[in-house]
ZALUM-181214 format. One record per residue (C-alpha): residue number from 1; residue in one letter; y, z, x. Coordinates in Angstrom, 1 decimal, always signed. Example, Ala and Ser with C-alpha at 12.3 -4.5 7.8 and 13.67 -1.06 7.14 Angstrom:
2
lumlo 1&fivo A&yy -4.5&zz +7.8&xx +12.3
lumlo 2&fivo S&yy -1.1&zz +7.1&xx +13.7
END
This chain:
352
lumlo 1&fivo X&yy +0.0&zz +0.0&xx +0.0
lumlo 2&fivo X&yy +3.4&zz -1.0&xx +1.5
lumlo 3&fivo X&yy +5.6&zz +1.2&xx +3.6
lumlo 4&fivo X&yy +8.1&zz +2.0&xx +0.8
lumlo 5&fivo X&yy +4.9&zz +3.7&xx -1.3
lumlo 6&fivo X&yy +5.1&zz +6.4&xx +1.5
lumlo 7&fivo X&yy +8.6&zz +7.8&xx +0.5
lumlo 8&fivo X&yy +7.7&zz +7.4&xx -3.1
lumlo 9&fivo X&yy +4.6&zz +9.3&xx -2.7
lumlo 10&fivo X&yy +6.2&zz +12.2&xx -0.3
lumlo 11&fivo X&yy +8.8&zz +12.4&xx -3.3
lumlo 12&fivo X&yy +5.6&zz +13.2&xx -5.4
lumlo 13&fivo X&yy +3.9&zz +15.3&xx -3.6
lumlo 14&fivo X&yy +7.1&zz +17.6&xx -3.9
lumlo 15&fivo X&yy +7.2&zz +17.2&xx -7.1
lumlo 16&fivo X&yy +4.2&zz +18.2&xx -8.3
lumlo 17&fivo X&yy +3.8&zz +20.9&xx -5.8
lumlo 18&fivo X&yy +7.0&zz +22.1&xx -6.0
lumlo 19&fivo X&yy +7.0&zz +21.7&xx -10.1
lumlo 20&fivo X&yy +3.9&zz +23.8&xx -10.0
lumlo 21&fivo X&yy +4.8&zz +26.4&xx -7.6
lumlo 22&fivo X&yy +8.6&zz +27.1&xx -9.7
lumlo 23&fivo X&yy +6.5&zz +27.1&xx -13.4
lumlo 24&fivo X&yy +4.4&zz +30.1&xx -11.5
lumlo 25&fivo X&yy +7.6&zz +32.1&xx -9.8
lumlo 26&fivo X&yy +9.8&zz +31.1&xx -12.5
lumlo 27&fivo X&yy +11.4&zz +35.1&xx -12.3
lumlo 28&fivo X&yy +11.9&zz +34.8&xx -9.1
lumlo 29&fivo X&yy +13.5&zz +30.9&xx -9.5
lumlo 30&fivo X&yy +15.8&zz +32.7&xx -12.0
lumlo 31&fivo X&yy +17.2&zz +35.5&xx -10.4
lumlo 32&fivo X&yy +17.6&zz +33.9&xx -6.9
lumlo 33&fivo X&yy +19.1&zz +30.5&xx -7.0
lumlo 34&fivo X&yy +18.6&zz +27.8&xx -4.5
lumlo 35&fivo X&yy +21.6&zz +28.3&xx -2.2
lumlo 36&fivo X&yy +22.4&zz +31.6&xx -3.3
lumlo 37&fivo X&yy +23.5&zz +34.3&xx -0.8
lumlo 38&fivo X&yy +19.8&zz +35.8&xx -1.4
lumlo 39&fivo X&yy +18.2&zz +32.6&xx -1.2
lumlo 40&fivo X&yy +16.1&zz +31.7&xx +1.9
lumlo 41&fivo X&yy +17.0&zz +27.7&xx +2.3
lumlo 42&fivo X&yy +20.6&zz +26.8&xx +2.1
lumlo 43&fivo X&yy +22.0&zz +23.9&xx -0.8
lumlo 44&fivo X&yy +21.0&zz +21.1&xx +0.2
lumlo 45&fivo X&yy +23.5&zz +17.8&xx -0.2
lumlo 46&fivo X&yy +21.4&zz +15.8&xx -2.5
lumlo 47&fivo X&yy +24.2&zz +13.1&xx -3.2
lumlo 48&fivo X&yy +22.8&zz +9.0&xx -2.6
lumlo 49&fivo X&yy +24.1&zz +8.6&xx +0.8
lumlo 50&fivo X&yy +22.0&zz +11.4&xx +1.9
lumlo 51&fivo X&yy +19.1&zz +9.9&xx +0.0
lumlo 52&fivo X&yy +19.2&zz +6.6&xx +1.6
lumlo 53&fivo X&yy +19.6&zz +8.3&xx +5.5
lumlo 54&fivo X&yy +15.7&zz +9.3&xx +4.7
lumlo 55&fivo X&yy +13.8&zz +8.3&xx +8.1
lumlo 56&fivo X&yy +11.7&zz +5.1&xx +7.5
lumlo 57&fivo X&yy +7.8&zz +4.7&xx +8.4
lumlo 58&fivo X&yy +6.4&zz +1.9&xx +11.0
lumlo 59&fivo X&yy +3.3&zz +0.2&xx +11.4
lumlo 60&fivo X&yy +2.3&zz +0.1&xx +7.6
lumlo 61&fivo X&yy +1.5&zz -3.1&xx +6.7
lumlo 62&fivo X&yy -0.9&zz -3.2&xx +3.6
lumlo 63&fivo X&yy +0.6&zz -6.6&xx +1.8
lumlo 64&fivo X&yy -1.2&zz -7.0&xx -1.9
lumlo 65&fivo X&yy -4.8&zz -7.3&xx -1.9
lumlo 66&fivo X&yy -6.2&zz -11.0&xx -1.8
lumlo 67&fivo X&yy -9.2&zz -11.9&xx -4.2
lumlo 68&fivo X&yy -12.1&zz -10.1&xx -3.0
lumlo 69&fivo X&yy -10.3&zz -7.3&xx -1.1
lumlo 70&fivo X&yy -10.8&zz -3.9&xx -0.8
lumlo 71&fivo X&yy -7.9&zz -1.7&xx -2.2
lumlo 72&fivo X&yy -5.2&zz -1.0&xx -0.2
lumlo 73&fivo X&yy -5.1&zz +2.2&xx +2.1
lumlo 74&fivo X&yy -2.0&zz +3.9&xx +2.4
lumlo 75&fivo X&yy -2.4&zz +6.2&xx +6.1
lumlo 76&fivo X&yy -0.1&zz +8.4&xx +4.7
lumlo 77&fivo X&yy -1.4&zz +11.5&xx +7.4
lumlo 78&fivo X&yy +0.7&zz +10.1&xx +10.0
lumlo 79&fivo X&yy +3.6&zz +8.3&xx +8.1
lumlo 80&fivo X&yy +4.3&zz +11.7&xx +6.3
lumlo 81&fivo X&yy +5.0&zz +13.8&xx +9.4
lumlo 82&fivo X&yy +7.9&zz +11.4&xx +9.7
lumlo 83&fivo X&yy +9.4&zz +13.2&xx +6.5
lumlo 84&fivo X&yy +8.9&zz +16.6&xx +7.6
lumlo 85&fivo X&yy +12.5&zz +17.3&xx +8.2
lumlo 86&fivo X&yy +13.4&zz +16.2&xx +5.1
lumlo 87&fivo X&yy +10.7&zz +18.1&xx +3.0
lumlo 88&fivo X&yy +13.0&zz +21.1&xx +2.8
lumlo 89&fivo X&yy +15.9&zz +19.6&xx +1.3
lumlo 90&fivo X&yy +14.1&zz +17.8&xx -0.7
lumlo 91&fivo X&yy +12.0&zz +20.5&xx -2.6
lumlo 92&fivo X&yy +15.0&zz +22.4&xx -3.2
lumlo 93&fivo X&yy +16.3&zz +19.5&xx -5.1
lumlo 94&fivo X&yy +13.7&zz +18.9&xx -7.1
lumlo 95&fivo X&yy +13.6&zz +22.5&xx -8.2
lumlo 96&fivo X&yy +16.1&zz +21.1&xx -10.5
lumlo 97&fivo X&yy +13.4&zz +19.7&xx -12.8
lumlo 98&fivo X&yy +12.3&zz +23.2&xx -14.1
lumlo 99&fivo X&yy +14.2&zz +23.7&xx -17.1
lumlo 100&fivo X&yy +14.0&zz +27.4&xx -16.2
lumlo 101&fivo X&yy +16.2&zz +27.7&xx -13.4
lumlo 102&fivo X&yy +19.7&zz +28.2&xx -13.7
lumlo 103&fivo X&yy +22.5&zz +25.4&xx -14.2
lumlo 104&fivo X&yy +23.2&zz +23.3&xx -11.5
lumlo 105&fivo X&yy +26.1&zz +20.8&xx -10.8
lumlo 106&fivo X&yy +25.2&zz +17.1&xx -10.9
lumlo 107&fivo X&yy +24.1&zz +16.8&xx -7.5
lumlo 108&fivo X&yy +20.7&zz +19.4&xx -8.5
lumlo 109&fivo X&yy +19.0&zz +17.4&xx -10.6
lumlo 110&fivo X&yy +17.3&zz +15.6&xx -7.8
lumlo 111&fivo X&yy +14.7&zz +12.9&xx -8.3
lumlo 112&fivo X&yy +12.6&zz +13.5&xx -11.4
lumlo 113&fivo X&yy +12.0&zz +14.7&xx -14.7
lumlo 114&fivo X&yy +9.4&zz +17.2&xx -15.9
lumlo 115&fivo X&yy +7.6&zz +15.9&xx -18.8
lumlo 116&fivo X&yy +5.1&zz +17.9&xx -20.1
lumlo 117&fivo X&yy +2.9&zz +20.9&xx -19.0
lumlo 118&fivo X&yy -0.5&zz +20.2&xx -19.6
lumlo 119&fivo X&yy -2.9&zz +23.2&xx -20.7
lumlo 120&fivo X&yy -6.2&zz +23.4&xx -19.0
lumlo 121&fivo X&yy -8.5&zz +25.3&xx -20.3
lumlo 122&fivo X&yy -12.2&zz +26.6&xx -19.2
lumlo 123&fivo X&yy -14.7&zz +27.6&xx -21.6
lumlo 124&fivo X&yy -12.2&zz +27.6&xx -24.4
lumlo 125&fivo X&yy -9.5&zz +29.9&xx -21.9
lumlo 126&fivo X&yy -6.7&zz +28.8&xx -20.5
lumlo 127&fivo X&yy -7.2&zz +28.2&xx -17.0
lumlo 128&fivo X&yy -3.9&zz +26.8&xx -15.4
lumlo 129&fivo X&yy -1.0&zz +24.7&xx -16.4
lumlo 130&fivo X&yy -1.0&zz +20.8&xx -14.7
lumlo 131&fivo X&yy +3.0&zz +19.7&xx -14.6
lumlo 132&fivo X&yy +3.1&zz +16.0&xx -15.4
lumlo 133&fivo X&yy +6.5&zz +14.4&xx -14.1
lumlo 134&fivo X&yy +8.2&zz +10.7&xx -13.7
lumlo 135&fivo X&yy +10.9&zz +9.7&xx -11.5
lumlo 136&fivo X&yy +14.0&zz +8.7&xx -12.9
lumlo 137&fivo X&yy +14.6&zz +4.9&xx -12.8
lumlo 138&fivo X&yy +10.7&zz +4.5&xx -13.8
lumlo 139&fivo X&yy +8.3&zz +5.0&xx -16.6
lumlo 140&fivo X&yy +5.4&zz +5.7&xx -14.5
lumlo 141&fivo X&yy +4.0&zz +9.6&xx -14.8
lumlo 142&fivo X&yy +2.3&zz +11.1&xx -12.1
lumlo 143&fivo X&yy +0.5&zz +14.4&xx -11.6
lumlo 144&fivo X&yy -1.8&zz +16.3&xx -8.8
lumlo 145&fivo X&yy -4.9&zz +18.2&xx -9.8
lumlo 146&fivo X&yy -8.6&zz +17.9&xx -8.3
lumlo 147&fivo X&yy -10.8&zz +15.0&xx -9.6
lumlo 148&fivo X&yy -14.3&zz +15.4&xx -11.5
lumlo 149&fivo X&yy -16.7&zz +12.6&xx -11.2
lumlo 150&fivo X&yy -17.3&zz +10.1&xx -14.0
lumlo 151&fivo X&yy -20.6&zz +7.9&xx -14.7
lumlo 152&fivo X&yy -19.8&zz +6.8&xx -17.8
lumlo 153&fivo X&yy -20.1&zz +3.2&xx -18.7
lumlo 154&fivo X&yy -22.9&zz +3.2&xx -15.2
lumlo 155&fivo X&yy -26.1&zz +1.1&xx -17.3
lumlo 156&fivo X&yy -28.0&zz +4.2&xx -15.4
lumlo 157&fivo X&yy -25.7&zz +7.4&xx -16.0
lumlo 158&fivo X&yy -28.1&zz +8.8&xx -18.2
lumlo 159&fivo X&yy -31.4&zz +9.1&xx -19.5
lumlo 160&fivo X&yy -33.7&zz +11.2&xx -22.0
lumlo 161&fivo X&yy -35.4&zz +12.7&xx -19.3
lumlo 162&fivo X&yy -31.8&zz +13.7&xx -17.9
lumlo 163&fivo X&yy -32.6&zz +11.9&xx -14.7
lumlo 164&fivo X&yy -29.8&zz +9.5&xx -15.0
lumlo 165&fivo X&yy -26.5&zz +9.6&xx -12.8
lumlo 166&fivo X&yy -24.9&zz +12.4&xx -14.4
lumlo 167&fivo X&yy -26.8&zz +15.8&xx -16.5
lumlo 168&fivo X&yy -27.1&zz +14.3&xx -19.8
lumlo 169&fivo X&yy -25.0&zz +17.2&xx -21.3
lumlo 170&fivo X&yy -21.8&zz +15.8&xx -20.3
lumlo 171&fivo X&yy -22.4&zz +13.0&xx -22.4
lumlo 172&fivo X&yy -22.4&zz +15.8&xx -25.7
lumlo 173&fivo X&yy -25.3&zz +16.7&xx -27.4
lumlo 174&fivo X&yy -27.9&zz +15.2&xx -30.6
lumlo 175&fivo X&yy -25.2&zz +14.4&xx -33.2
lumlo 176&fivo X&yy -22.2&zz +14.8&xx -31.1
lumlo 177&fivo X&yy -23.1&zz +12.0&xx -28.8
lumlo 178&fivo X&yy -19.4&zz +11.3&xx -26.6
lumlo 179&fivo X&yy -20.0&zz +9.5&xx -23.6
lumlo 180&fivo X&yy -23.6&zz +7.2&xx -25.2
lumlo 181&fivo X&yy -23.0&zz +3.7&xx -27.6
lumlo 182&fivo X&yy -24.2&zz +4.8&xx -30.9
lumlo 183&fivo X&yy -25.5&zz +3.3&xx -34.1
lumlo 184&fivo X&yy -24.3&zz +3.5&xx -37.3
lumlo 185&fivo X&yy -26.2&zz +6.4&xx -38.1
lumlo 186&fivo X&yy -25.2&zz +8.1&xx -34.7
lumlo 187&fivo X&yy -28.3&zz +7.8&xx -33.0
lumlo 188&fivo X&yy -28.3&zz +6.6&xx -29.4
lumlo 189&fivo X&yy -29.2&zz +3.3&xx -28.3
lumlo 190&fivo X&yy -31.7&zz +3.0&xx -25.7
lumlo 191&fivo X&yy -31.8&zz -0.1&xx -23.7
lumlo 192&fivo X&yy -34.8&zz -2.6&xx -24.2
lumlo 193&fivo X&yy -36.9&zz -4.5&xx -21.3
lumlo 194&fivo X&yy -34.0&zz -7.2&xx -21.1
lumlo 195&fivo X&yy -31.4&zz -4.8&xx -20.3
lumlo 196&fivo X&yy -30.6&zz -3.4&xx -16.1
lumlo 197&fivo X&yy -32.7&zz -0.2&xx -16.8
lumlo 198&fivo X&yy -35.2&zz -0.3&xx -19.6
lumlo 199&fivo X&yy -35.2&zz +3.2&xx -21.3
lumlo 200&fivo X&yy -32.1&zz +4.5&xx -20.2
lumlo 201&fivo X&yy -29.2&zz +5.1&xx -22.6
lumlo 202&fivo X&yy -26.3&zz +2.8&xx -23.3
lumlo 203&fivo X&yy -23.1&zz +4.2&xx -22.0
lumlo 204&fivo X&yy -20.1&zz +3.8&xx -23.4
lumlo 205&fivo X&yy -16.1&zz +3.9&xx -22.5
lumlo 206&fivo X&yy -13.1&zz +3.5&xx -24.3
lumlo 207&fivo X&yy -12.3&zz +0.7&xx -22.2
lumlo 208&fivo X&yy -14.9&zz -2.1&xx -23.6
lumlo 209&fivo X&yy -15.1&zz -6.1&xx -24.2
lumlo 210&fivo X&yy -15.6&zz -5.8&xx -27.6
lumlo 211&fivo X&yy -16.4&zz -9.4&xx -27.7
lumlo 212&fivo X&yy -20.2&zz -7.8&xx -26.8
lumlo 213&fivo X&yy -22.0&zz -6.1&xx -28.9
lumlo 214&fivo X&yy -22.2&zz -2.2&xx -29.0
lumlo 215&fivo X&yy -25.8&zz -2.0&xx -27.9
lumlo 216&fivo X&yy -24.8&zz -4.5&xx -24.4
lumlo 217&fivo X&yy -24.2&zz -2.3&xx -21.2
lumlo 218&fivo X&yy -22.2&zz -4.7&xx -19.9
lumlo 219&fivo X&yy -19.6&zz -3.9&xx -22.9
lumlo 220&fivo X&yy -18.4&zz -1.2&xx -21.0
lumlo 221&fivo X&yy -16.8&zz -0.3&xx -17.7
lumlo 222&fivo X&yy -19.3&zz +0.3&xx -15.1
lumlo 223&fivo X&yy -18.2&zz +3.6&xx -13.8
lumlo 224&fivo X&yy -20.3&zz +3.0&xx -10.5
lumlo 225&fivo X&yy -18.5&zz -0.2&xx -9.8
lumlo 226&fivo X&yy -15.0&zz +0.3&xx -11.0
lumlo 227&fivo X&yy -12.6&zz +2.3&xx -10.0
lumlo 228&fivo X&yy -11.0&zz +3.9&xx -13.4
lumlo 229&fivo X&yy -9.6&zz +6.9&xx -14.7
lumlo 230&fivo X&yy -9.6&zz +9.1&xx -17.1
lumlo 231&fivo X&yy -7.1&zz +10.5&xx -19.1
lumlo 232&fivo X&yy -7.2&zz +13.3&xx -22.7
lumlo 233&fivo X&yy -6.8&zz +11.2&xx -25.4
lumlo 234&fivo X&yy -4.0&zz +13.2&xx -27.1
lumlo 235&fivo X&yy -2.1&zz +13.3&xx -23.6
lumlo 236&fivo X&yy -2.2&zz +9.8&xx -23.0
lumlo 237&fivo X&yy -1.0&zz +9.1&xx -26.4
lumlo 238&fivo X&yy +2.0&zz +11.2&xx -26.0
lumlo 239&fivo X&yy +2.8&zz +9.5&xx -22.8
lumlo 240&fivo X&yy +2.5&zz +5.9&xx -24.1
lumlo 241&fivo X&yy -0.8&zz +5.0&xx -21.7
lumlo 242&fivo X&yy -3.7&zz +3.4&xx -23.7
lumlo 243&fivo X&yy -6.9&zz +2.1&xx -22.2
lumlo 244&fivo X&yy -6.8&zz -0.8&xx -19.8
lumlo 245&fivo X&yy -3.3&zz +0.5&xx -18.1
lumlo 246&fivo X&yy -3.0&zz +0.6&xx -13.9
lumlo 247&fivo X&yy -3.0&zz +3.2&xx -12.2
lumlo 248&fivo X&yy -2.6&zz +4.3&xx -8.5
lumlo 249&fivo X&yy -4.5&zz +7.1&xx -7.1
lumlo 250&fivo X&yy -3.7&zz +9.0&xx -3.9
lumlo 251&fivo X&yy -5.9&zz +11.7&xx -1.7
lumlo 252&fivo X&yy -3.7&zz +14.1&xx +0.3
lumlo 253&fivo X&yy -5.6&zz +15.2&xx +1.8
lumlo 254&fivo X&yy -7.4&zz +12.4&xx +4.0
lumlo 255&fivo X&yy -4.4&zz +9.6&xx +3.3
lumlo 256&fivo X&yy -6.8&zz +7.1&xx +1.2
lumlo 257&fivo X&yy -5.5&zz +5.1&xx -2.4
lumlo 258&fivo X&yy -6.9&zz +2.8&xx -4.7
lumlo 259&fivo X&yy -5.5&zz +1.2&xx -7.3
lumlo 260&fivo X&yy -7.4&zz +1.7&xx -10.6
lumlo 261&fivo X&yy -7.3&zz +1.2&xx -14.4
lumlo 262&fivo X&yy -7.5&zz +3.7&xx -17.4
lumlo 263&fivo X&yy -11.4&zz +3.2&xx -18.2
lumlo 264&fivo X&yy -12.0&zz +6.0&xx -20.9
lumlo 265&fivo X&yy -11.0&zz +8.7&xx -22.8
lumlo 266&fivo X&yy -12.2&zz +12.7&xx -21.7
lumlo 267&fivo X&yy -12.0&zz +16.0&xx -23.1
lumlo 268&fivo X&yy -9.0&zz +17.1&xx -24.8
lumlo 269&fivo X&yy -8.5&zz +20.1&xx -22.4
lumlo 270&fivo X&yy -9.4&zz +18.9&xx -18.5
lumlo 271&fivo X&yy -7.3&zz +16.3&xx -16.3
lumlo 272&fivo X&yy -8.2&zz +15.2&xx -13.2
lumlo 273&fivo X&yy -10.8&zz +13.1&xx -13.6
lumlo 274&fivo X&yy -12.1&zz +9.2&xx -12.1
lumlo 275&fivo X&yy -15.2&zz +7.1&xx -11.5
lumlo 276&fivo X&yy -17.7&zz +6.9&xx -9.0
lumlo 277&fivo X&yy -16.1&zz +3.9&xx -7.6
lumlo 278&fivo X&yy -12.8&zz +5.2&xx -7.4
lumlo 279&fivo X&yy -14.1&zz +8.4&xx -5.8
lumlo 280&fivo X&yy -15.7&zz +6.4&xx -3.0
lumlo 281&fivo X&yy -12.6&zz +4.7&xx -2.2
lumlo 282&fivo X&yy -10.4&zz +8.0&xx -1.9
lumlo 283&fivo X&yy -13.5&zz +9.2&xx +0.1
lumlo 284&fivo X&yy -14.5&zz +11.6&xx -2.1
lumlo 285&fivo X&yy -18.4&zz +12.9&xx -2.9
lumlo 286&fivo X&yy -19.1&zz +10.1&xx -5.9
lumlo 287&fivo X&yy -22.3&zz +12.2&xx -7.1
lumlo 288&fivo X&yy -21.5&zz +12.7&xx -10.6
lumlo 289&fivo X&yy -23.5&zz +15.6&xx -10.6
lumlo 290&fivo X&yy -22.2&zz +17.7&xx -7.6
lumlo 291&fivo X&yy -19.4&zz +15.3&xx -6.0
lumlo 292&fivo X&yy -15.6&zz +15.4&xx -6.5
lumlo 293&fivo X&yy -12.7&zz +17.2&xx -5.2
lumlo 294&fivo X&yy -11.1&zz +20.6&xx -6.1
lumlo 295&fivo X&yy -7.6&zz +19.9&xx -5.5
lumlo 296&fivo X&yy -5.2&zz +17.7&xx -3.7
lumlo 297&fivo X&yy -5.4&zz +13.9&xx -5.8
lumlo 298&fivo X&yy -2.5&zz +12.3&xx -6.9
lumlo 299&fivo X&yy -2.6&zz +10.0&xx -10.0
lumlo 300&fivo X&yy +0.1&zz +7.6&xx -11.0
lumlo 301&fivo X&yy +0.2&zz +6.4&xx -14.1
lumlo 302&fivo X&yy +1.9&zz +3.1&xx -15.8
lumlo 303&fivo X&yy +1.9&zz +2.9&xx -19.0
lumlo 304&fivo X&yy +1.9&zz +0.0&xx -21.3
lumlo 305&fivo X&yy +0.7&zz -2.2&xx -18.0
lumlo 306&fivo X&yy -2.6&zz -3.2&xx -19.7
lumlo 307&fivo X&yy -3.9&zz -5.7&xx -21.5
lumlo 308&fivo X&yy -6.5&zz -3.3&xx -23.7
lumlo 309&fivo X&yy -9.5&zz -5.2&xx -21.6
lumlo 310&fivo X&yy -11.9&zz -4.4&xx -18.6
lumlo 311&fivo X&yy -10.6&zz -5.8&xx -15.4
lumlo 312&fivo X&yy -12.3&zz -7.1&xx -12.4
lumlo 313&fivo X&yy -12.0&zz -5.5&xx -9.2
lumlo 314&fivo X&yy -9.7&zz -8.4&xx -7.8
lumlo 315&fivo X&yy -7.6&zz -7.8&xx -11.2
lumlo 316&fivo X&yy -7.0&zz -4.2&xx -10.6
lumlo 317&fivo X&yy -5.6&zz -4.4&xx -7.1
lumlo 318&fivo X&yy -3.4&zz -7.9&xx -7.6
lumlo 319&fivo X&yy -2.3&zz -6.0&xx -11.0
lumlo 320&fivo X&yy -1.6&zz -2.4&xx -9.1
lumlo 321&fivo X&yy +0.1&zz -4.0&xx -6.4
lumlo 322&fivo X&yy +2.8&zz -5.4&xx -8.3
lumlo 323&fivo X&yy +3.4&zz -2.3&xx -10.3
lumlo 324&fivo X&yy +3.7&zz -0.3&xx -7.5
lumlo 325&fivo X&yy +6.1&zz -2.4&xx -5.6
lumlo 326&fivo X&yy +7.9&zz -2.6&xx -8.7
lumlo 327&fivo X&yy +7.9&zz +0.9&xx -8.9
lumlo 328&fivo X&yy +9.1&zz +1.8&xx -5.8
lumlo 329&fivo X&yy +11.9&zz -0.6&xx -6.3
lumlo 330&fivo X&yy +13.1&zz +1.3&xx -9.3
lumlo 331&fivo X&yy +13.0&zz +4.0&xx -8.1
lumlo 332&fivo X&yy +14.6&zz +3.6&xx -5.1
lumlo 333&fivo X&yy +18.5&zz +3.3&xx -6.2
lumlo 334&fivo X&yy +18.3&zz +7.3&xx -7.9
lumlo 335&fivo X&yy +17.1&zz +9.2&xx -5.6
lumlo 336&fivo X&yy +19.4&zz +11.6&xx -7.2
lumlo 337&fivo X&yy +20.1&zz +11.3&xx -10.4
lumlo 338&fivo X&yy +23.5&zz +12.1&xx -12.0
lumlo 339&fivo X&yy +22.1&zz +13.4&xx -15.3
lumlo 340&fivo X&yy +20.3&zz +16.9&xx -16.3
lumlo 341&fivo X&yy +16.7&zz +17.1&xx -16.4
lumlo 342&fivo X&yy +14.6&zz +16.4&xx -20.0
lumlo 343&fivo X&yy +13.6&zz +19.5&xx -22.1
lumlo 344&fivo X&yy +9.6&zz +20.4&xx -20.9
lumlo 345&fivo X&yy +7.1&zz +20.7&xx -23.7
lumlo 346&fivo X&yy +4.4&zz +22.8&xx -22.9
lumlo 347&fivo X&yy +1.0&zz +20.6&xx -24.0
lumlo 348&fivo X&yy -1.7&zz +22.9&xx -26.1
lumlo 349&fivo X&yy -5.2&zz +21.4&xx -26.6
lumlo 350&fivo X&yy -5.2&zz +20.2&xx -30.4
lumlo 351&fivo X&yy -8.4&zz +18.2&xx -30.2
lumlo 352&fivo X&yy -8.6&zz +14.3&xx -29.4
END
């Protein structure tokens, strides 16, 4: 991904991190403003000039994906130490997008808006808020959480015997079938000698070429061979993203990206979630049974880039690669926006 994707994603990073870290320490946010006398970090000057002085990054190269290629890689690892300087400043600006802490003057609302605090929840308990932000200039919404491992729509994912991809409890349970193609009396269909892998269960994804029947693994998005993500149904519908939108994905942790498309629709509690594919190309453990990552992904969002249809591979990265370059170039002119941040709703679980 080109060089400009590096500031854009350190801007991110912040972001989220920062967004996070202020919703948790909101009292202490409150009563000790950035660039008061008590605080630790002085005001930073967040006016445009200052904006555009940002160091740039060498050596990136990364132009859009021919036909056949692999997604692009980002090595963000090295081209972010060249923002470390910077990182200081910048976090204090974004602070801005918590509605919580106290009035600033034009120059503090810094770079993004908070949209929407998304409940996760464990067993029915909440577990931990994900913030879910955009930058101004764009409509892309990004957010950082760990990524669970998705083999739905694999012809193999699952299997009566449970000896599929993933434990055949993720895909729900006799009459509340989620992740299998059903019939019209919601029984499972089970695919016949013709089929990749006689006896195994059809699985499904809200991403499908419905031109196919429902009882056609190839209907649905091979989650073993695409890289897709997955997004709460409710959540994605308050955002404006539907099935078959692009997506970029990010892991801090080692510097990898893919590009990716939004393949199916998960449970109306838990974020952070992708296919095998797209868990090999970030480098992350693609067992759907005991792989993924606890923390650290970063998932950018466009909404309203799709067409509503499975993609090829070669689709998904030319598609991606203009988005994100168009992204970054909207971006790129407010670095510091002269307006105050949006009001934050806080996102409860209401079902799909």
């Amino acid at each position: 991904m080109r060089c400009k994707a590096i500031f854009a994603v350190t801007a991110i990073l912040l972001c989220s991190s920062v967004v996070a870290e202020s919703k948790q320490n909101s009292k202490s946010v409150a009563s000790t403003p950035a660039g008061s006398p008590n605080g630790t970090e002085p005001e930073p000057d967040c006016s445009p000039g200052e904006s555009q002085s940002l160091p740039t990054t060498a050596n990136v190269t990364g132009e859009a994906p021919s036909a056949g290629a692999p997604p692009a890689i980002a090595h963000l690892d090295e081209d972010l130490k060249l923002l470390t300087e910077r990182q200081t400043a910048l976090a204090q600006c974004i602070l801005a997008m918590d509605p919580r802490a106290p009035e600033q003057d034009s120059q503090g609302a810094c770079f993004g808006q908070l949209l929407v605090n998304f409940e996760m929840r464990h067993d029915g308990d909440p577990e931990r808020d994900i913030p879910i932000g955009r930058l101004r200039g764009s409509t892309a919404f990004f957010y950082e959480s760990g990524m669970t491992i998705d083999a739905d729509g694999a012809p193999n994912a699952y299997h009566p015997d449970n000896t599929g991809l993933d434990d055949l409890a993720n895909a729900g349970t006799p009459g509340r079938w989620e992740g299998l193609a059903k019939d019209s009396y919601g029984e499972p269909y089970i695919q016949g000698p013709d089929d990749p892998y006689p006896g195994y269960y059809v699985s499904s994804t809200a991403l499908a070429d419905r031109s196919k029947p429902p009882n056609d693994p190839t209907r649905y998005v091979d989650a073993s061979k695409i890289p897709f993500i997955v997004l709460p149904g409710g959540m994605a519908r308050q955002l404006g993203a539907r099935p078959g939108d692009f997506a970029a994905v990010f892991n801090q942790r080692n510097g990898k990206s893919s590009y990716a498309v939004f393949g199916d629709v998960g449970p109306f509690d838990r974020i952070g979630e992708g296919s095998m594919a797209l868990a090999e190309n970030l480098g992350i453990r693609a067992d759907a049974r005991n792989g993924g990552a606890r923390r650290g992904i970063l998932f950018l969002v466009f909404p309203g880039s799709g067409n509503g249809s499975p993609r090829t591979i070669e689709e998904i990265n030319a598609e991606g690669a203009k988005l994100l370059q168009a992204w970054e170039d909207s971006i790129a002119p407010v670095a510091c926006a002269d307006s105050r941040p949006a009001p934050v709703a806080d996102v409860k679980p209401s079902g799909n």
